[in-house]
C-alpha beads as a LAMMPS data file, in Angstrom:
LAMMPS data file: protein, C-alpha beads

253 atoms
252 bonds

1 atom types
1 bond types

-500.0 500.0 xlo xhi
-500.0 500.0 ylo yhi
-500.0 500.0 zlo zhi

Masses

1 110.0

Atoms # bond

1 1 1 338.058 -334.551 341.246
2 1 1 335.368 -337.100 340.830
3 1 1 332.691 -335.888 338.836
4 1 1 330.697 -338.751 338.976
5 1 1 329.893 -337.990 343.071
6 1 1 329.770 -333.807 341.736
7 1 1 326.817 -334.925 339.321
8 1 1 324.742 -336.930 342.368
9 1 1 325.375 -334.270 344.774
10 1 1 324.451 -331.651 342.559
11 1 1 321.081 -333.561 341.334
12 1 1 320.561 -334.609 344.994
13 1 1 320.474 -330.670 345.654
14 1 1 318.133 -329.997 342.873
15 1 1 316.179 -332.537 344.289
16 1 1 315.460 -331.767 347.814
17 1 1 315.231 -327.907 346.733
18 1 1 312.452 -328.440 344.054
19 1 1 310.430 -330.717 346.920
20 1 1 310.918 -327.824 349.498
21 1 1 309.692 -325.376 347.307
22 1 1 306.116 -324.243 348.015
23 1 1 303.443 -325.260 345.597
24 1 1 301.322 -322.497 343.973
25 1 1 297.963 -321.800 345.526
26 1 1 295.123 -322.090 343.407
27 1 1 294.298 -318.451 342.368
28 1 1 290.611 -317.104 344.051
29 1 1 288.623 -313.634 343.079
30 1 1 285.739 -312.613 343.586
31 1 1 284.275 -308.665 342.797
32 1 1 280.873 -309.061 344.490
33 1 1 281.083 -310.370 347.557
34 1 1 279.275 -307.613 349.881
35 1 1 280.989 -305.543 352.872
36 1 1 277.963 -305.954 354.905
37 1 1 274.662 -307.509 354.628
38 1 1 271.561 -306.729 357.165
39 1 1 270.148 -309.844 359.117
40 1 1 267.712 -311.305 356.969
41 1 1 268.666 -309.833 353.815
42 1 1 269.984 -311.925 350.820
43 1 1 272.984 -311.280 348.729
44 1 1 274.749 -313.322 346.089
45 1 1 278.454 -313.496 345.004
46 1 1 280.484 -315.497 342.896
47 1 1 283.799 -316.572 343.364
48 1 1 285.708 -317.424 340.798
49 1 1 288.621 -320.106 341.106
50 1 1 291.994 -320.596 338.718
51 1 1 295.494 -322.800 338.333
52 1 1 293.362 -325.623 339.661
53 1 1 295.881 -328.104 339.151
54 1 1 299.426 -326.010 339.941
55 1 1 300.469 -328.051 343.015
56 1 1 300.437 -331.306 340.892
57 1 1 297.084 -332.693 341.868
58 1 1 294.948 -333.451 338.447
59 1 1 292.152 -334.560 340.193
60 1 1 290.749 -333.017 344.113
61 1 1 287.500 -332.277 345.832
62 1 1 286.655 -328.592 346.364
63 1 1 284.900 -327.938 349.373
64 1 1 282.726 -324.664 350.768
65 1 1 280.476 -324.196 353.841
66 1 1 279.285 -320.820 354.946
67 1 1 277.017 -319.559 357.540
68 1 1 274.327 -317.740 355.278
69 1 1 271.375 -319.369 355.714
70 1 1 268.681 -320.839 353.086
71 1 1 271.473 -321.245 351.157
72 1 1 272.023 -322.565 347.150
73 1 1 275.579 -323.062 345.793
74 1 1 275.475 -323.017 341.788
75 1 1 279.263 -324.977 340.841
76 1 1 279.970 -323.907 337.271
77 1 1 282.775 -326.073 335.972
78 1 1 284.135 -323.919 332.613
79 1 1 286.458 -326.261 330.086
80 1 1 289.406 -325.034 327.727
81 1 1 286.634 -325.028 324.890
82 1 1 284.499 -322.877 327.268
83 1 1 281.884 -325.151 327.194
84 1 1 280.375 -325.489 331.418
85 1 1 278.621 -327.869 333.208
86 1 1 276.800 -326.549 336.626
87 1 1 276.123 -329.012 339.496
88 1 1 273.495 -327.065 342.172
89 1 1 273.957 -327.851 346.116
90 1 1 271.311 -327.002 348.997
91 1 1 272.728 -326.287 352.469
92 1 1 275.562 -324.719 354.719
93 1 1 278.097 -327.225 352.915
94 1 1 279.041 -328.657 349.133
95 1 1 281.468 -330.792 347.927
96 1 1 282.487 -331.583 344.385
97 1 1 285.076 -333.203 342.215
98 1 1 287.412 -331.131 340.216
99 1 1 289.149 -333.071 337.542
100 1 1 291.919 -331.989 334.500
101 1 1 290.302 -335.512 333.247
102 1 1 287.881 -333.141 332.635
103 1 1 289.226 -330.750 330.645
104 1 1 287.992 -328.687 333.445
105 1 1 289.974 -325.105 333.475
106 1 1 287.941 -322.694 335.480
107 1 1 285.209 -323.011 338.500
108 1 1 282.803 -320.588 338.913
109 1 1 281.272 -321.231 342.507
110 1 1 277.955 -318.814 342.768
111 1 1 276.657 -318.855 346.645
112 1 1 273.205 -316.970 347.442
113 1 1 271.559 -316.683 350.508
114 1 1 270.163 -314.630 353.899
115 1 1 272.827 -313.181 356.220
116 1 1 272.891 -315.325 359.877
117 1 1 271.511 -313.487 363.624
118 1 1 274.316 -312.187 364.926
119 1 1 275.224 -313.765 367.921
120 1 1 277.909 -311.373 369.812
121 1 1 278.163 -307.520 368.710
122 1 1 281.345 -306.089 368.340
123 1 1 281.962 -302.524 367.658
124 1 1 285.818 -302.311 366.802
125 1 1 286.389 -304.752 364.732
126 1 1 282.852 -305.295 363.446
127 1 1 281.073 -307.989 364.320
128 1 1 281.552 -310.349 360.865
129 1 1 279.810 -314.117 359.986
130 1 1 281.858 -316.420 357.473
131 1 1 280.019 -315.451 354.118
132 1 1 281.849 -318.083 352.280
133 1 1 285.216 -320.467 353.023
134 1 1 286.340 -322.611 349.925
135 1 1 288.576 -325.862 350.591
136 1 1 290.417 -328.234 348.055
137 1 1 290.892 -331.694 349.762
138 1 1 293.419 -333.687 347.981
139 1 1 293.253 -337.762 350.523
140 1 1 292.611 -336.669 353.933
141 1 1 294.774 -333.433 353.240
142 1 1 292.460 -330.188 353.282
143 1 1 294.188 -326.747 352.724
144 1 1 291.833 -323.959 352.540
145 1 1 291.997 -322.193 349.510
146 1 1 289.945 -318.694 351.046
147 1 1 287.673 -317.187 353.373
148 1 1 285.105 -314.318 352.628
149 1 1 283.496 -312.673 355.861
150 1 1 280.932 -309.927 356.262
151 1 1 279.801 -307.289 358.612
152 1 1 276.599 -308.138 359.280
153 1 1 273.904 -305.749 361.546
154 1 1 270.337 -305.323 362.131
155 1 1 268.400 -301.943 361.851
156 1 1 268.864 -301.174 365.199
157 1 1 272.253 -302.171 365.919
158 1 1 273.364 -299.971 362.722
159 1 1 272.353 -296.874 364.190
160 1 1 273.653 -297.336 367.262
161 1 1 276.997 -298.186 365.662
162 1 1 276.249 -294.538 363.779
163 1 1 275.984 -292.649 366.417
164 1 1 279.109 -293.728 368.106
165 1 1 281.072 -293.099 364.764
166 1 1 279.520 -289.631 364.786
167 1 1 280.487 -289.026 368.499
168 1 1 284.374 -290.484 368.447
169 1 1 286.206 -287.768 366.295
170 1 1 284.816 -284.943 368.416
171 1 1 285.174 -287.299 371.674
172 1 1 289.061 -287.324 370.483
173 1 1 289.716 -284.058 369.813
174 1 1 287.771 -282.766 372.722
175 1 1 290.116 -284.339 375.559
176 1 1 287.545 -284.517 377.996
177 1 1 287.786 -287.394 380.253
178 1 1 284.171 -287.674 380.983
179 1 1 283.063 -287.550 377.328
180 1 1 285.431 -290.093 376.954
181 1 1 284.134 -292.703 379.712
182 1 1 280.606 -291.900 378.568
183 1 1 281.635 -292.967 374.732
184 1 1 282.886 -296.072 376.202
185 1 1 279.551 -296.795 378.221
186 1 1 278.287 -296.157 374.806
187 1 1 280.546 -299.118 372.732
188 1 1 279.464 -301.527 375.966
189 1 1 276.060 -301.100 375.506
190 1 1 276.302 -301.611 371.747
191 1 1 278.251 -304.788 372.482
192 1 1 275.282 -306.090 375.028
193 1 1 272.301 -305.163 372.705
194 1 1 271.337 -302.220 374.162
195 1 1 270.818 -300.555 371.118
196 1 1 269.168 -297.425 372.374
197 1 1 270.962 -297.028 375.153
198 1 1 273.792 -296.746 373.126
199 1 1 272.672 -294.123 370.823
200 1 1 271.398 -292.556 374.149
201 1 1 275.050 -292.354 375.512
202 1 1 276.742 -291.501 372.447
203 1 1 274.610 -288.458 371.932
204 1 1 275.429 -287.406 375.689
205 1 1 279.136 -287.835 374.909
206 1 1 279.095 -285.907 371.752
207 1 1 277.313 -282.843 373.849
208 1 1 279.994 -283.481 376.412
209 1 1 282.827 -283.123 374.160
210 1 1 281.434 -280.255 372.406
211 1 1 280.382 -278.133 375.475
212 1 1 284.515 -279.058 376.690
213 1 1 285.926 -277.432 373.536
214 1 1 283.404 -274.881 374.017
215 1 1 284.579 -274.096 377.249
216 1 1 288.396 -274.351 376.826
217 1 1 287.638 -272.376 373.495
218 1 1 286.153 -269.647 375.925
219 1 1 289.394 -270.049 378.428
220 1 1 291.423 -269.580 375.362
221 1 1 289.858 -266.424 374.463
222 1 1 289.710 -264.794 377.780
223 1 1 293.259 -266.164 378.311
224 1 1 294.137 -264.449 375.531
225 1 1 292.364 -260.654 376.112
226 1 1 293.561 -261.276 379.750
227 1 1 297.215 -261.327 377.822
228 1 1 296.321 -258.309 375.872
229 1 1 295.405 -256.128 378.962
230 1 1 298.679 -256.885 380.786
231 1 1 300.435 -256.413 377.891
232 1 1 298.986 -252.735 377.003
233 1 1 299.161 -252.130 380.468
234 1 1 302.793 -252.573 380.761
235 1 1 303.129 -250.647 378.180
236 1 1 301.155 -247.962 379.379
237 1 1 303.079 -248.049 382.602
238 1 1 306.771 -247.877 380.984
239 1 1 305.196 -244.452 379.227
240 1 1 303.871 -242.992 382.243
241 1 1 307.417 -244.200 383.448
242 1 1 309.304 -242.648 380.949
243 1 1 307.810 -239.563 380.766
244 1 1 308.343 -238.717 384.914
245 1 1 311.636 -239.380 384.204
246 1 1 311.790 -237.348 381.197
247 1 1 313.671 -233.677 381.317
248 1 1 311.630 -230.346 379.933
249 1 1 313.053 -230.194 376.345
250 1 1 312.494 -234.324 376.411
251 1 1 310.257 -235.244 373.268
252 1 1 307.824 -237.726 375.624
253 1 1 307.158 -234.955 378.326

Bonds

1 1 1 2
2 1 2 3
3 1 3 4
4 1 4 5
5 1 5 6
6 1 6 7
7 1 7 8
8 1 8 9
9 1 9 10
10 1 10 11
11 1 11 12
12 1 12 13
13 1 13 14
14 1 14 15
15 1 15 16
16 1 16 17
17 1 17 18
18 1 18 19
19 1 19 20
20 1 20 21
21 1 21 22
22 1 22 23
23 1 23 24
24 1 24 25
25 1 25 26
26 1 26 27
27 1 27 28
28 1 28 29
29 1 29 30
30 1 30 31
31 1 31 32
32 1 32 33
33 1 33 34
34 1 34 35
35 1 35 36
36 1 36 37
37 1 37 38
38 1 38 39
39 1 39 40
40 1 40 41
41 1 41 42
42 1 42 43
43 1 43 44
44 1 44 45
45 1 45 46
46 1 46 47
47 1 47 48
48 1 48 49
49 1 49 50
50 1 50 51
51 1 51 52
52 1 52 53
53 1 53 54
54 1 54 55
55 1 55 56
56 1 56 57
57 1 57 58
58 1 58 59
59 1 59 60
60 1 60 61
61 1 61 62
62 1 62 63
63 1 63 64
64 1 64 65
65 1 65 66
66 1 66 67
67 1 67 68
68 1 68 69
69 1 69 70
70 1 70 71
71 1 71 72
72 1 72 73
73 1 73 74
74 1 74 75
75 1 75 76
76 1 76 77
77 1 77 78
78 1 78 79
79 1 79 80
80 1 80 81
81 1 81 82
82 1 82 83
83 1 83 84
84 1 84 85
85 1 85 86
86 1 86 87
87 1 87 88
88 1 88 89
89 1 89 90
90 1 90 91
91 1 91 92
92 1 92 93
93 1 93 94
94 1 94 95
95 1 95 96
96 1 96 97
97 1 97 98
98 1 98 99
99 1 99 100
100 1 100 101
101 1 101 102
102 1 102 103
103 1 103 104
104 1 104 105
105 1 105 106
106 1 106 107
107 1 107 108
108 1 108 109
109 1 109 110
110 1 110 111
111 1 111 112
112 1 112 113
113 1 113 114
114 1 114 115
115 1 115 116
116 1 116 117
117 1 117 118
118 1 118 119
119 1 119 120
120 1 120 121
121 1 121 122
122 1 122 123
123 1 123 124
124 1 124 125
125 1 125 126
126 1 126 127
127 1 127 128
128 1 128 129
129 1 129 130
130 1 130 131
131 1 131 132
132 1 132 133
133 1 133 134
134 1 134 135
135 1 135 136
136 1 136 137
137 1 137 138
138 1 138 139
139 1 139 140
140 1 140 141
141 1 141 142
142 1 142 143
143 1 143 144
144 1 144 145
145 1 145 146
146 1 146 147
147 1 147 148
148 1 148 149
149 1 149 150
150 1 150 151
151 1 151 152
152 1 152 153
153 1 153 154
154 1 154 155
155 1 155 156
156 1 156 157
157 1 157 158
158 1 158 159
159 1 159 160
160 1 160 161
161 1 161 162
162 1 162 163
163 1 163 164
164 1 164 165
165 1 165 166
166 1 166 167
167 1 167 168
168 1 168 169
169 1 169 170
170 1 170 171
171 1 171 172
172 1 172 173
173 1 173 174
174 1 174 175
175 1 175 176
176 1 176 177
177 1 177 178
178 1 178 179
179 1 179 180
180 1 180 181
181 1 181 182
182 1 182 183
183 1 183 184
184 1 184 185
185 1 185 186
186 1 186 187
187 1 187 188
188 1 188 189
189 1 189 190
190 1 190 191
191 1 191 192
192 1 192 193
193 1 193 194
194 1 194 195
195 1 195 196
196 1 196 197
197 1 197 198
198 1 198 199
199 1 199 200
200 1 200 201
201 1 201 202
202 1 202 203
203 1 203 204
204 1 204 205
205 1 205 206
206 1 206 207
207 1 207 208
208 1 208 209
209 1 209 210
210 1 210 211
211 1 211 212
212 1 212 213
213 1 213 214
214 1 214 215
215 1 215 216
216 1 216 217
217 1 217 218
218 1 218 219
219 1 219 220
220 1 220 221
221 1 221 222
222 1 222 223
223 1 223 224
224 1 224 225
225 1 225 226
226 1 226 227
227 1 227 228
228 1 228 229
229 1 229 230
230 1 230 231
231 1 231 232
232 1 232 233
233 1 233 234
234 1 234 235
235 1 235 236
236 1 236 237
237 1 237 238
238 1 238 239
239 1 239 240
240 1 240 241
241 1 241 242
242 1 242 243
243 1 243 244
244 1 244 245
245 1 245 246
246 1 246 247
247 1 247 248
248 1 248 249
249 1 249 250
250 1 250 251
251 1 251 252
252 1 252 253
């Protein structure tokens, strides 16, 4: 055998599997960033960003853009010694330059501002806006490290959206067809804006469906003493039955 060849195959192998291997993703968290957030209203989260350099790459530019609007980015940049330099942006977008030159460990990336119009309602899923999308850029190659969205609603479009929530369970368990196609005029208002109409039709679905499981509720019952007649009158029949066929010393005459 020549292990000479063995020893280059074998390190060729270790090779090409080590360059196939994926690198690891930088690691992001964040505890604060809302569910939902009313038009107009501001909210702040911050996003915190670790193994900055695991892929190989001691020096990249992180990235973010978001559509919140009057918008502040605060970049906090923490070292192994904990000390932390901040860098502030203005604006939809940032970019900033993430070095291990730097000692640079940790990035704390704090984002504040107003949550966008919303320009197309959607009732299942929720309509959502992109509350915050972080990048690193390594050349001209840009991998997207995460994305952060949020329901966002207005006053109006919130109750609407409540009623219909109300109205679906007992829609569902009703099994009324015209409850049913009344809920759905419901969702397709909500989705054009018609806010009140929505509620409107949601609240006549809800009486629909209850009125239907009143009614089959009723059947049910009436069904059911309808049962109990036949039944007591087939019994009372097999007596009367019994006893003309019974003979004089026979217990049912």
């Amino acid at each position: 055998m020549n292990w000479s060849r063995c020893s280059r195959t074998l390190l060729t192998l270790v090779l090409l599997v080590s360059l196939a291997a994926p690198a690891a993703a930088i690691t992001a968290s964040s505890a604060d960033v809302p569910d939902q957030q009313r038009v107009g209203e501001e909210a702040r989260a911050t996003i915190t960003l670790e193994d900055l350099y695991e892929d190989g790459s001691n020096e990249w530019t992180l990235r973010g853009r978001t559509r919140l609007t009057n918008v502040t980015w605060t970049v906090r940049k923490v070292t192994l010694n904990g000390d932390t330099s901040s860098e502030t942006f203005t604006g939809r977008t940032f970019a900033t330059t993430v070095s291990s030159a730097n000692n640079t460990e940790r990035v704390e990336v704090v984002v504040r501002g107003r949550a966008p119009s919303v320009q197309q309602y959607s009732y299942d899923p929720p309509q959502r806006f992109e509350f915050a999308r972080l990048s690193k850029a390594v050349g001209d190659n840009v991998n997207v490290v995460d994305t952060w969205e949020v329901h966002h609603y207005t006053d109006a479009s919130q109750r609407a959206r409540s009623a219909i929530d109300r109205a679906q369970p007992v829609v569902q368990g009703a099994g009324s067809q015209q409850a049913s196609e009344q809920l759905n005029r419901a969702i397709q208002a909500y989705e054009s804006g018609e806010f009140d109409l929505a509620r409107d039709l949601a609240s006549d679905a809800e009486s629909t469906a209850r009125n239907a499981q009143q009614s089959n509720q009723l059947i049910r019952l009436v069904l059911i003493g309808v049962g109990a007649v036949v039944v007591l009158a087939l019994v009372a029949g097999g007596v009367l039955y019994l006893r003309s066929q019974s003979g004089p010393g026979d217990p049912l005459g």
